[in-house]
PASE-256749 format. One record per residue (C-alpha): z, x, y; residue in three letters. Coordinates in steps of 0.2 Angstrom, whole numbers, padded with zeros to 4 digits, always signed. Layout:
BEGIN
ZXYALA ...
***
This chain:
BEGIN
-0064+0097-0028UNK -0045+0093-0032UNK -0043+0092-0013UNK -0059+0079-0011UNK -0054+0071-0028UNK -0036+0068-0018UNK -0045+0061-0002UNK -0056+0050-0013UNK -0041+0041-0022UNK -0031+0039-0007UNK -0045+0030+0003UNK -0051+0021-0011UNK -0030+0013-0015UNK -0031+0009+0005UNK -0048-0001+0003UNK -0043-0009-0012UNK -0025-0014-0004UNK -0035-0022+0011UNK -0047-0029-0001UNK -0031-0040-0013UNK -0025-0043+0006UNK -0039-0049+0012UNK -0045-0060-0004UNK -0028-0068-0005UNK -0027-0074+0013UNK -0046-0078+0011UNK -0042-0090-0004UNK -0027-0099+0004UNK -0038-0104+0018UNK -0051-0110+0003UNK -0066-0102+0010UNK -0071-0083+0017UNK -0074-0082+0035UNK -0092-0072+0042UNK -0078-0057+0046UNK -0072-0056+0030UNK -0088-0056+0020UNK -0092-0042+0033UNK -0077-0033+0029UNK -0079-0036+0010UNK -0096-0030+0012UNK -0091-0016+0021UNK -0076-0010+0010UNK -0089-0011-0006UNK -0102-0002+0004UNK -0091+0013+0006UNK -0082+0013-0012UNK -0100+0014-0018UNK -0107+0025-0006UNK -0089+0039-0008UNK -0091+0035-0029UNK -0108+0041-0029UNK -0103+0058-0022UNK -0091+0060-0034UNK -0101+0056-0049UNK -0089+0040-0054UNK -0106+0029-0059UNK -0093+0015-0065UNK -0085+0011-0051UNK -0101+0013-0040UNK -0111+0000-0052UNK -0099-0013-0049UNK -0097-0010-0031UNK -0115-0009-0027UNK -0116-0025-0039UNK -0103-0031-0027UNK -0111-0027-0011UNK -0127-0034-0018UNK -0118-0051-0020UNK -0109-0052-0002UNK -0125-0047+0005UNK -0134-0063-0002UNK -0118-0072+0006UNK -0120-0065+0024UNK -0136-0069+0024UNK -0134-0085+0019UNK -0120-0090+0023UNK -0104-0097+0015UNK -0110-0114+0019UNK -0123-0110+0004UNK -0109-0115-0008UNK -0099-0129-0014UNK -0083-0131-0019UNK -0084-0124-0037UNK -0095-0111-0032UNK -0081-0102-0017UNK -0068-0106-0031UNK -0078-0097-0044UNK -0082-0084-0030UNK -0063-0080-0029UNK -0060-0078-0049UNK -0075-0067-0049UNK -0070-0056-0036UNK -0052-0056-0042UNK -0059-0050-0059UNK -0070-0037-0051UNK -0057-0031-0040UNK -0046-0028-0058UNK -0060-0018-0066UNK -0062-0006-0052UNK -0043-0006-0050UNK -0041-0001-0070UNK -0055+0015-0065UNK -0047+0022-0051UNK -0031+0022-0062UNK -0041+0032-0074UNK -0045+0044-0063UNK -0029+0047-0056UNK -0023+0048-0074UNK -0037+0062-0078UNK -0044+0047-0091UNK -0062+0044-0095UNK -0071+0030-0086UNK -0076+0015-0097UNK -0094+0019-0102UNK -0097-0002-0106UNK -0096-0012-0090UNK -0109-0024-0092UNK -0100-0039-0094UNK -0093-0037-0077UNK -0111-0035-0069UNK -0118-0049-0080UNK -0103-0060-0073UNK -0109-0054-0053UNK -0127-0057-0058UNK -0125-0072-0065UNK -0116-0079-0051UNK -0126-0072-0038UNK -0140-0082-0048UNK -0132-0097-0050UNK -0128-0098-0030UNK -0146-0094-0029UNK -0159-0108-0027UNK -0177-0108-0032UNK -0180-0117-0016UNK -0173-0103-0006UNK -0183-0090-0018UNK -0199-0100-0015UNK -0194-0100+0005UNK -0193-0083+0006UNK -0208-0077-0005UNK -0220-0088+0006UNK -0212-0079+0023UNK -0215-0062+0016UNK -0233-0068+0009UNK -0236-0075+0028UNK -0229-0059+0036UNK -0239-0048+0023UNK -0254-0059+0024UNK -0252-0059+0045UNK -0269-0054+0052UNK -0261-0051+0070UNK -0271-0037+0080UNK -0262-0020+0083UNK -0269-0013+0096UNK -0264+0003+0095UNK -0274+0010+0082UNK -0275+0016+0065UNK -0258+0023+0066UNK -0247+0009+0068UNK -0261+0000+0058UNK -0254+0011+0043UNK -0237+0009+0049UNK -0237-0009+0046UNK -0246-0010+0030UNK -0233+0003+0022UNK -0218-0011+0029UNK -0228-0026+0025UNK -0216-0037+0015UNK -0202-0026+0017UNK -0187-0034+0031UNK -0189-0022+0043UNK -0208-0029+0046UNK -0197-0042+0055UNK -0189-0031+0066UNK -0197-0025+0083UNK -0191-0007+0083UNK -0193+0007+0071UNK -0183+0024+0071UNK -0197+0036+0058UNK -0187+0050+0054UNK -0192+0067+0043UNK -0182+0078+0036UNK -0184+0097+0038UNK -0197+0102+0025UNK -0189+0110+0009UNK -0174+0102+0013UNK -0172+0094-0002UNK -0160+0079-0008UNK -0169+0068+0004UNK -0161+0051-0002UNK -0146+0057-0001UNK -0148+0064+0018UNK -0154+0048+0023UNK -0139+0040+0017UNK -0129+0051+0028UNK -0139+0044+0040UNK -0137+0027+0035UNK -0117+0028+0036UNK -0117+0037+0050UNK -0124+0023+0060UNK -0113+0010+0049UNK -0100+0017+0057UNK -0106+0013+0074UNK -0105-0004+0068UNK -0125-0007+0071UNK -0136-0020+0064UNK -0151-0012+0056UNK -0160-0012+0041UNK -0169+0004+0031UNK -0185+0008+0022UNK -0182+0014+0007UNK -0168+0002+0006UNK -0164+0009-0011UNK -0159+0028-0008UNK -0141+0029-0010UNK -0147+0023-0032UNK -0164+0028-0033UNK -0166+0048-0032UNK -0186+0046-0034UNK -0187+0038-0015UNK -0185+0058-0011UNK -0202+0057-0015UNK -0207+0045-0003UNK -0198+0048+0011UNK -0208+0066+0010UNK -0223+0058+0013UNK -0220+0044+0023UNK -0204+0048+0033UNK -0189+0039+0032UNK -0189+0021+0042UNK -0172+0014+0050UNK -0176-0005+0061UNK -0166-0009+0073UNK -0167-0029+0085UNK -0164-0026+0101UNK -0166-0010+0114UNK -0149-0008+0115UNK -0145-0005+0096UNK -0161+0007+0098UNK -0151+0017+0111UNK -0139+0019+0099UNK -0145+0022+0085UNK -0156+0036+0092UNK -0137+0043+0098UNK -0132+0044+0080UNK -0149+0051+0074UNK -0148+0065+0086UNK -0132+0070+0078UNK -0139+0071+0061UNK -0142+0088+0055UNK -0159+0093+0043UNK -0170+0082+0053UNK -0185+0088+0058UNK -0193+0077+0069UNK -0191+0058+0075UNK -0203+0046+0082UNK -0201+0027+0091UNK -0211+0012+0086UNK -0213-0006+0091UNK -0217-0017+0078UNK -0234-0023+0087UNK -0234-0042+0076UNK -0217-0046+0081UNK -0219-0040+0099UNK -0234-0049+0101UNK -0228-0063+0091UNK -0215-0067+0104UNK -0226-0064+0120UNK -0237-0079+0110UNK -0222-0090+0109UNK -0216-0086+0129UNK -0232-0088+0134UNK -0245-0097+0123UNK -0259-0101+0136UNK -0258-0082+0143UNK -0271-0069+0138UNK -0269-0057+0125UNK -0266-0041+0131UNK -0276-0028+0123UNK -0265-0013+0126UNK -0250-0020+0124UNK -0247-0015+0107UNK -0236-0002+0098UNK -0233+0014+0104UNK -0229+0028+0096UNK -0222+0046+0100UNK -0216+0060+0092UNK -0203+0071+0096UNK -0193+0087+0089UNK -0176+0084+0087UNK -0171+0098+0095UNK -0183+0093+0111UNK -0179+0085+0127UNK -0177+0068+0126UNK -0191+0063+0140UNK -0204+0070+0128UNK -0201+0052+0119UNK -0209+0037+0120UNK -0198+0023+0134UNK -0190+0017+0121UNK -0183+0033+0116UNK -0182+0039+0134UNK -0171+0025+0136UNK -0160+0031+0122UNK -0157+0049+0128UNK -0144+0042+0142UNK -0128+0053+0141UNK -0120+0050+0128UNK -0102+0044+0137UNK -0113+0027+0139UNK -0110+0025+0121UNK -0093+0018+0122UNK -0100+0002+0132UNK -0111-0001+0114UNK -0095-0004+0104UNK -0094+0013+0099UNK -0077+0015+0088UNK -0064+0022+0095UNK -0055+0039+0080UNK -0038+0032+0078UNK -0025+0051+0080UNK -0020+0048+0062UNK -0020+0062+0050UNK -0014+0058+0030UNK -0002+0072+0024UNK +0004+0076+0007UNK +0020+0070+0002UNK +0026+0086-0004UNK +0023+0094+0015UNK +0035+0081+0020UNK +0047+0085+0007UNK +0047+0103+0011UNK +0048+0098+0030UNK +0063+0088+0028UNK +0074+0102+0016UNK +0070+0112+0030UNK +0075+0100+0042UNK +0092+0100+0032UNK +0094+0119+0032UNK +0094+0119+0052UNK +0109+0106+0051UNK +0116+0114+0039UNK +0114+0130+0048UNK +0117+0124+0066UNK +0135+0117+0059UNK +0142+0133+0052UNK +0137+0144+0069UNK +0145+0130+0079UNK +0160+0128+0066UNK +0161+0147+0064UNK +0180+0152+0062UNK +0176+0169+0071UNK +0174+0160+0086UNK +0189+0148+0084UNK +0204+0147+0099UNK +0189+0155+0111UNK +0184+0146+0127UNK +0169+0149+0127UNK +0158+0137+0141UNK +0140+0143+0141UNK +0140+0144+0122UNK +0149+0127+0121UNK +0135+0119+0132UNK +0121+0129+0124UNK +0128+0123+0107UNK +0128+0105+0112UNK +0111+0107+0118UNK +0106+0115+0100UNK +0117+0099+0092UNK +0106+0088+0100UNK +0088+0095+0099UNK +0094+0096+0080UNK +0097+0078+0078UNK +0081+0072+0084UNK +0072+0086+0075UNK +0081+0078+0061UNK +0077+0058+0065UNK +0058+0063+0069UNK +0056+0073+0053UNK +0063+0058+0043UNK +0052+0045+0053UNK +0038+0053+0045UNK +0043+0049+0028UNK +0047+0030+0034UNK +0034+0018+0027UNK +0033-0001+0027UNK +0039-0011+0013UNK +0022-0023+0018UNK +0014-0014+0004UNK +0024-0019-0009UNK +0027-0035-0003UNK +0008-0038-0002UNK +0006-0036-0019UNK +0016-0048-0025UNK +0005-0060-0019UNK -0007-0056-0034UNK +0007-0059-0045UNK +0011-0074-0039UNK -0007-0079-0036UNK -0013-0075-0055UNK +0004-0083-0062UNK -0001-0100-0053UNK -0015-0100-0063UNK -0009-0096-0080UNK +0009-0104-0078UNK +0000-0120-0068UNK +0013-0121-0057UNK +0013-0123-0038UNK +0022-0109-0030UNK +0020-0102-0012UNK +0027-0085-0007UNK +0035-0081+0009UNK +0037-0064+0014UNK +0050-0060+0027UNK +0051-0043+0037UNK +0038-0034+0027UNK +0038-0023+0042UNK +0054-0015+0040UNK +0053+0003+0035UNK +0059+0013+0019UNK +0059+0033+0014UNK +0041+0036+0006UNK +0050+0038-0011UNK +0061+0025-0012UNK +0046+0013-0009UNK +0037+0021-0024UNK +0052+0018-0036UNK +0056-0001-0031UNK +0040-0008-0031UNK +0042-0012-0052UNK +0059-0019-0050UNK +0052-0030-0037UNK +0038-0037-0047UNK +0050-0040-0061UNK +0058-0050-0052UNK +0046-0062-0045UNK +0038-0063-0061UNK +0056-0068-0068UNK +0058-0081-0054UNK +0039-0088-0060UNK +0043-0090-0079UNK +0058-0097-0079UNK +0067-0097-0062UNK +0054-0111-0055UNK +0053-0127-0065UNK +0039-0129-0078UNK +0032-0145-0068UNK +0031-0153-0051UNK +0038-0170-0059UNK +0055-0160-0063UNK +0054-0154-0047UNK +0054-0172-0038UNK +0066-0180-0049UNK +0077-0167-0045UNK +0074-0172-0026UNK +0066-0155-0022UNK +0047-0152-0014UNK +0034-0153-0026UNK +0027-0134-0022UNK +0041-0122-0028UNK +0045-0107-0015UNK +0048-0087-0017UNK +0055-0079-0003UNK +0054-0062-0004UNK +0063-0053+0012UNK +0069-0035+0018UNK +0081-0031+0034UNK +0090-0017+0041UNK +0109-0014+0040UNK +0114+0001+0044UNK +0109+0014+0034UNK +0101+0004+0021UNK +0088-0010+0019UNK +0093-0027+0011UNK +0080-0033-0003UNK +0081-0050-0009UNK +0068-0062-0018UNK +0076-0080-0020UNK +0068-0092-0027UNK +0073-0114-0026UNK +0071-0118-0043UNK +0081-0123-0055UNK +0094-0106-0058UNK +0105-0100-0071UNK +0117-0112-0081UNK +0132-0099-0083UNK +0137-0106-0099UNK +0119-0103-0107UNK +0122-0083-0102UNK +0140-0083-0109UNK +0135-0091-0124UNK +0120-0078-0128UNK +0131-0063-0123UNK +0143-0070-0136UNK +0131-0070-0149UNK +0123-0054-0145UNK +0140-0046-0145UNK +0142-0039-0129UNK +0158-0045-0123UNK +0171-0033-0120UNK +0185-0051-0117UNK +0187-0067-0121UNK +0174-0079-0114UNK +0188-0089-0104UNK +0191-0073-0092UNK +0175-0071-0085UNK +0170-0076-0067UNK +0153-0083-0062UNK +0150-0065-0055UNK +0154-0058-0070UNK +0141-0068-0081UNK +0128-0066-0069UNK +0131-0047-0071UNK +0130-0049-0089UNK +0110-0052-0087UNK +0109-0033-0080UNK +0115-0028-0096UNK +0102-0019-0108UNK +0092-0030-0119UNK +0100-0046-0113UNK +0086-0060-0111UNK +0089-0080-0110UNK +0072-0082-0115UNK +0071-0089-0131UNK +0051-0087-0132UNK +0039-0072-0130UNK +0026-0075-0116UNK +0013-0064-0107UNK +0027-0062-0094UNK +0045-0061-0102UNK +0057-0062-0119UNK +0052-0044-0126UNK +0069-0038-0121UNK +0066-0027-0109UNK +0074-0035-0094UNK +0085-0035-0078UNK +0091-0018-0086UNK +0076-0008-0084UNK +0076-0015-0064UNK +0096-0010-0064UNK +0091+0008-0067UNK +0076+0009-0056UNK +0087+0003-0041UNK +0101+0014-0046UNK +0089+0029-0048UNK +0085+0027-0028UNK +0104+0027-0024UNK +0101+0008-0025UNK +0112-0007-0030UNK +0109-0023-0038UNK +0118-0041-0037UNK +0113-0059-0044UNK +0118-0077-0038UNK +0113-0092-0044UNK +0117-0111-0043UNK +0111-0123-0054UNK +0097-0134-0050UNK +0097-0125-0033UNK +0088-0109-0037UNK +0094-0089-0039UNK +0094-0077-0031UNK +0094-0056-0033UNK +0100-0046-0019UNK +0093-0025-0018UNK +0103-0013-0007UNK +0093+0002-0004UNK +0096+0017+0007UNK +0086+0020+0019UNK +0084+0039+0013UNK +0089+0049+0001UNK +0089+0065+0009UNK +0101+0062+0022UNK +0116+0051+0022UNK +0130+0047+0032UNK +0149+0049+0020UNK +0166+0051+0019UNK +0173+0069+0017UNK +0190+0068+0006UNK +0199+0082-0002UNK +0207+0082-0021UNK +0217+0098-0021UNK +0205+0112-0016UNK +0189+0103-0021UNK +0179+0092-0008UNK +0170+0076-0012UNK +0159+0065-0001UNK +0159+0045-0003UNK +0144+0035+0003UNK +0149+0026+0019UNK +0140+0010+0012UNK +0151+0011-0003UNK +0167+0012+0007UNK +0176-0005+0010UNK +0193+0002+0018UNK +0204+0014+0014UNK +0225+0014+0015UNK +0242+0019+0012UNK +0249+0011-0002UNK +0266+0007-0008UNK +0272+0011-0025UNK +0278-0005-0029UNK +0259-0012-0023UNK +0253-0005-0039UNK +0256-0014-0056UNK +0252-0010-0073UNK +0236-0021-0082UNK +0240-0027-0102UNK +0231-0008-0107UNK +0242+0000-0094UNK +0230+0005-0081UNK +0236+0005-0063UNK +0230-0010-0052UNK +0234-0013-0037UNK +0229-0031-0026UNK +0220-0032-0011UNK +0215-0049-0002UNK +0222-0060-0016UNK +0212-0049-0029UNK +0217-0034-0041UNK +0206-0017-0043UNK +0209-0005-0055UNK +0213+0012-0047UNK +0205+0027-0052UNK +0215+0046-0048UNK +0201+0057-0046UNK +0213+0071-0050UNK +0214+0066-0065UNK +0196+0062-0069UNK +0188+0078-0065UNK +0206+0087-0072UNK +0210+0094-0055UNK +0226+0102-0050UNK +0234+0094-0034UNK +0253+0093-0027UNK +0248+0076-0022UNK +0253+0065-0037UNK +0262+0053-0030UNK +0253+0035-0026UNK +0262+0035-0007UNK +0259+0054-0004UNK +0238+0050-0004UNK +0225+0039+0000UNK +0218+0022-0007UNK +0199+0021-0003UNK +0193+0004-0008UNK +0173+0003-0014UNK +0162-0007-0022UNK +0144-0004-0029UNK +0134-0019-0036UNK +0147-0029-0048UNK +0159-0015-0047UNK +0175-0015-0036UNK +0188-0003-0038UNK +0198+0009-0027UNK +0200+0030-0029UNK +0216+0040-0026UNK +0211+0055-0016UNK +0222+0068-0008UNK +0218+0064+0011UNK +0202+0059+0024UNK +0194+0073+0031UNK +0181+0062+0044UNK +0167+0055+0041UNK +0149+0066+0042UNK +0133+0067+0042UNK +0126+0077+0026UNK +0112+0083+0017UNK +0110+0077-0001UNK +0105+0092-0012UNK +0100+0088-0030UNK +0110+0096-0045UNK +0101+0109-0053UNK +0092+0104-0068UNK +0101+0114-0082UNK +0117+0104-0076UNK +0106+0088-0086UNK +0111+0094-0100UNK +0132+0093-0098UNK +0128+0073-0093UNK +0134+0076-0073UNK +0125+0063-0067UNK +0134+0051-0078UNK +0150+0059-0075UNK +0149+0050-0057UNK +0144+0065-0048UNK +0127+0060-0040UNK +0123+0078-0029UNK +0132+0088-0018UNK +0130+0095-0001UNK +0135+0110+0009UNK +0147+0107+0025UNK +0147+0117+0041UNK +0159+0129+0036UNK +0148+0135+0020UNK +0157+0123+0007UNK +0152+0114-0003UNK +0157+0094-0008UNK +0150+0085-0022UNK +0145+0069-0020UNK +0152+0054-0028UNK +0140+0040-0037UNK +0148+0026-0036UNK +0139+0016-0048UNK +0143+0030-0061UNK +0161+0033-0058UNK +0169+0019-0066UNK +0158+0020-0081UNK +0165+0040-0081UNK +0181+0035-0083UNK +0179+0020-0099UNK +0171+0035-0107UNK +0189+0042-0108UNK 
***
C-alpha cells in the first residue's frame, strides 16, 4: 500500500502541475481551447478514476463533479458561454483546483480528508446550471423522446429488437456500433472491471461511449451488467477495430459480441438514398464469440477487428515513453557511491607505494579508470538534475491570484526555466523564490497604473523571473520595474529597530540593502495577507544558505529591484581549493574564490579596533588568519611567509591567511556527523568535509559562516 500510496501522490502532483499550467495559459488567452477541455477532461477523468481505488471519496467527488462539468463543455462547446461565464469558469476551476490541492496535501501529511465538501460541488453545480439552458434541456429531451419513440424496423429479430429497447434513450442508441461484453461468471466487482475496460481504451485515445455510463460511482450497475452484459459504442469501423484490440487484452471476460445499431444504419441508408427500397435484411447483426476464440468466428465487423495487432499503430495508438520514476533516496544512495569510487580510484592512483615507479601499462589503465569514473560520476549526477520550470511555473499562480486581490496589472516573464538544478536544491528554493515574487507584488510594483504612467513607465507592471548557468552554479534572479527601495527609508527603520552596528553615515547603498536580510527587518508599516508579520528576507537568507546558496539585493529608485540567488548546481560534488594551515587541510569553494596573492607587510594596516585590513582594487577587506581561528599551530605566522585568498559570499568580502595552495580539486561533500550539532560547527564556518586521494581529510570552509565565526570572538 505505501508503495501504491507513493505512485498515487506522485501522479496526481504531476496532473495537477499540468493542470495550474494549463489553466494559466488557458486564461491569458481568455478562453479554453477544444484541446484543453480535452485535456482537463482527461486529467479529472484519471484523478477520479485512481481516487476511487484508493478510497480517497473527497478528491474523487470533486473530480468526478469536475469532469461532469468539462464534459457539458465538450459537448457544447466553449462558444456556449459568454464572457462572464469563461471568467467565472476560470475562478471556479482555480478554486476547485485549491480544494483538491489542500486533499492531496492531507494525505501526504497522513491528515484526514475534509468530510464537508459540498460547497465546492454546489459551486460546480451551480455553474454547470447556470451555463445550462432550458432550451438546450428541452432540445435534447425531444431527441432522446424521438430516438426512444423511433418505430424504425430492425430486421434482425427479436434479439436486436431487445437490444435497442435496453439502449433506447441512452447516447449510445446514436451510435452505429456496439461492443456487448460479459464478464466471467462469479467474477464479481463487475463495475469496477468494466472500468478497467473503460480506461483501457481511454488510453488509446478512442471516442466511445458506455452503457452503464455510471460504473466507476454506482456499485449496484454490477447487477446489471450481470444480466445484460456490459455495452461499449463506438462511430466508425475503424475505432471498432480498436477497440476490439483493447477488449481482447482485458482479462475476466467471458465472452464478446458485435452489433450494428440497425435505426442508425438504416437511418443513414434513408438519407443516401431516400427513393431506394428498403432492404429487409439489411439490419443488425449479431455474433458471439469466446474471448479466448479465433477471431473469424466473429461477426465482419469483428472479423475485421482481429487484424495483427502491429496495424494498431496506424489507429493513433500511443506510443510508452522509456521513463521510469525513482525514488530520490536511490539516487542518493547512487550518488555517495558514485563518491566512494572517486574517492577510491584517487588513492590507488595517488598511492605512495607506487611513487618514483614507471609503471606504463598501469599508468594507461589508470587513466582509462580516471576517465570511466568521471563520466560515471557526471551520469550519476545528471539524474538528480531537474528543471527549475517547475518552480517557476508555479509562480504564475501567485502572481495570478495577487492580481486579483492587489488589483494590479502585473505580467510574469519567465526566462530559462529549462536550466537544470540538483533535485534537492530545487526542493529547498522554491519558498524563497515565492517570497520573493510576492514581495515584489505588495510593495515592489506600484499600487496603481496611474503612478505608474506619471512616472513614465508602462501601465502593466513586469516580474522577471530568470535562471542561467555559470559554471558550477545557477544564477536565480526575480526583478521587478517598479518603484524600488528608498535607502534612506531602510536606514531609518534599522535605526530605530536598533540594529546598527555604525553610524548611519558609514553605510554604502550595499550595505543598507543588506540590512533587509537581517531577521525581523520589514519596511512594511501594514499587516496584509501577504507581508508585515516580520518574518521576512531573513527566512529566505537561510533557505538559500542552507543549499550552499548566496543572496544579494539591488535596487534603484523609481526604477525597480532586484534580488540575485546563486546556487550550486549540486551539493554533493563541488569543485575547491585545497590549502594547508599547519598540518590541517581545508577546501575553499571555487565560486567563493576571487584571487589569491602574496602580500607585503606594509599592504596591511590596522582598522580603529585594530584588526588587520588590507586593500585591494581601491577597497579595504578585513583579513582573517585561519590559524588563529581554529587555534592551530603553524611556523607560518608571518603575513609575507603565506597566502592571501580573497573571497566573497553574498554581502561579505573579506580575505584568509592560509599557509600555501595545494591545487584546486574536485571533491566530494561528506556531511558532518550529527552529534557534531551540538558543539555549533556549522556556525563556526565549517560547512563539511571531504576525504582526498591520499586518505586525508579536509574540512570544508562555509564561506558565509566564517566571518560570522570570528565577530563571535
Amino acid at each position: 500500500m505505501d508503495n501504491m500510496l507513493e505512485m498515487y501522490l506522485y501522479e496526481t502532483n504531476t496532473l495537477m502541475e499540468q493542470l495550474d499550467e494549463l489553466l494559466i495559459e488557458a486564461e491569458k488567452n481568455a478562453t479554453f481551447t477544444t484541446n484543453d477541455v480535452n485535456e482537463i477532461f482527461r486529467i479529472m477523468h484519471t484523478i477520479k478514476g485512481s481516487s476511487a481505488m484508493m478510497e480517497f471519496s473527497t478528491l474523487m467527488e470533486i473530480a468526478h463533479h469536475i469532469e461532469d462539468l468539462f464534459f457539458y463543455i465538450r459537448e457544447n462547446g466553449m462558444d456556449a458561454l459568454d464572457e462572464s461565464h469563461k471568467n467565472d469558469l476560470f475562478n471556479l476551476m482555480f478554486q476547485s483546483t485549491d480544494a483538491l490541492r489542500i486533499e492531496v496535501e492531507k494525505i501526504e501529511n497522513d491528515e484526514p480528508l475534509s468530510t464537508n465538501i459540498d460547497h465546492i460541488i454546489a459551486n460546480i453545480n451551480s455553474f454547470l446550471e447556470k451555463i445550462s439552458s432550458s432550451g438546450d434541456k428541452a432540445a435534447a429531451d425531444s431527441s432522446m423522446d424521438e430516438a426512444a419513440d423511433s418505430d424504425t424496423p430492425v430486421a434482425d429479430g427479436e434479439a436486436i429488437a431487445r437490444i435497442n429497447q435496453e439502449l433506447a434513450g441512452c447516447p449510445e442508441s446514436s451510435m452505429p456500433y456496439f461492443i456487448r461484453i460479459h464478464f466471467e461468471e462469479g467474477s464479481g466487482m463487475e463495475n469496477l472491471r468494466a472500468f478497467m475496460v473503460i480506461t483501457a481504451l481511454r488510453e488509446i485515445d478512442l471516442n466511445f461511449e458506455h452503457y452503464p455510463n455510471d460504473v466507476e460511482t454506482n456499485s449496484d450497475t454490477s447487477e446489471t451488467i450481470v444480466e445484460k452484459g456490459f455495452f461499449i459504442a463506438v462511430s466508425s469501423e475503424e475505432d471498432l477495430e480498436r477497440a476490439l484490440q483493447a477488449v481482447k487484452l482485458q482479462n475476466s471476460i467471458h465472452s464478446y459480441e458485435v452489433i450494428e445499431n440497425a435505426a442508425v444504419k438504416q437511418t443513414k441508408k434513408a438519407q443516401a438514398a431516400p427513393s431506394g427500397p428498403s432492404s429487409a435484411d439489411s439490419g443488425s447483426k449479431a455474433k458471439a464469440s469466446p474471448a479466448a476464440s479465433a477471431p473469424e468466428a466473429s461477426a465482419p465487423a469483428a472479423a475485421a477487428a482481429s487484424a495483427p495487432a502491429a496495424s494498431s499503430a496506424h489507429n493513433g495508438a500511443p506510443v510508452k515513453q522509456s521513463l521510469i520514476s525513482v525514488n530520490l533516496s536511490k539516487l542518493d544512495s547512487l550518488v555517495a557511491l558514485v563518491g566512494e569510487i572517486v574517492i577510491t580510484e584517487s588513492m590507488v592512483t595517488s598511492s605512495p607505494d607506487l611513487q618514483n615507479l614507471k609503471l606504463d601499462n598501469f599508468t594507461k589503465s589508470a587513466r582509462q579508470l580516471r576517465k570511466l569514473t568521471d563520466d560515471l560520476q557526471d551520469i550519476a549526477m545528471s539524474l538528480r538534475m531537474v528543471p527549475l520550470s517547475g518552480t517557476f511555473q508555479k509562480m504564475n499562480r501567485i502572481v495570478r491570484d495577487m492580481k486579483k486581490k492587489l488589483n494590479k496589472d502585473v505580467r510574469l516573464t519567465l526566462v530559462g526555466e529549462n536550466t537544470e538544478v540538483d533535485k534537492t536544491v530545487v526542493d529547498s528554493i522554491g519558498d524563497p523564490i515565492m517570497h520573493i515574487v510576492r514581495n515584489s507584488m505588495d510593495h515592489g510594483v506600484e499600487a496603481t497604473a496611474e503612478e505608474r504612467i506619471a512616472a513614465g513607465k508602462n501601465p502593466q507592471a513586469e516580474i522577471v523571473l530568470s535562471a542561467a548557468h555559470t559554471g558550477s552554479e545557477v544564477i536565480i534572479s526575480i526583478s521587478d520595474d517598479g518603484q524600488g527601495m528608498n535607502p534612506d527609508k531602510i536606514l531609518a527603520k534599522a535605526e530605530r529597530n536598533g540594529i546598527l552596528t555604525k553610524p548611519a553615515s558609514d553605510y554604502s547603498k550595499k550595505e543598507i540593502l543588506s540590512l533587509l536580510l537581517l531577521p525581523g527587518f520589514s519596511t512594511n508599516e501594514e499587516v496584509t495577507e501577504f507581508s508585515g508579520r516580520g518574518v521576512g528576507m531573513d527566512v529566505v537568507k537561510k533557505n538559500v544558505e542552507a543549499v550552499g546558496g548566496t543572496i544579494s539585493i539591488t535596487s534603484e529608485t523609481g526604477k525597480g529591484s532586484c534580488t540575485t540567488l546563486k546556487i550550486p548546481l549540486t551539493m554533493a560534488i563541488t569543485d575547491g581549493m585545497e590549502v594547508s594551515v599547519g598540518k590541517s587541510l581545508f577546501t575553499i569553494p571555487i565560486a567563493n574564490i576571487r584571487q589569491s596573492f602574496k602580500p607585503q607587510k606594509e599592504e596591511v594596516i590596522l582598522d580603529a579596533n585594530g584588526n588587520e585590513i588590507i586593500k585591494c582594487l581601491d577597497a579595504f577587506y578585513p583579513i582573517i588568519r585561519i590559524h588563529e581561528l581554529y587555534n592551530i599551530e603553524t611556523e607560518v605566522t608571518n603575513i609575507e611567509d603565506g597566502i592571501l585568498i580573497w573571497v566573497e559570499t553574498a554581502d561579505k568580502s573579506y580575505c584568509l591567511f592560509v599557509d600555501e595552495l595545494l591545487g584546486e580539486q574536485q571533491v566530494v561533500v561528506k556531511p558532518l556527523s550529527p552529534f557534531l550539532g551540538n558543539f555549533n560547527i556549522k556556525h563556526s564556518g565549517i560547512g563539511g568535509c571531504t576525504i582526498l586521494g591520499d586518505g586525508n581529510i579536509s574540512l570544508i570552509l562555509d564561506i558565509s559562516n566564517l566571518y560570522a565565526a570570528t565577530q563571535q570572538y
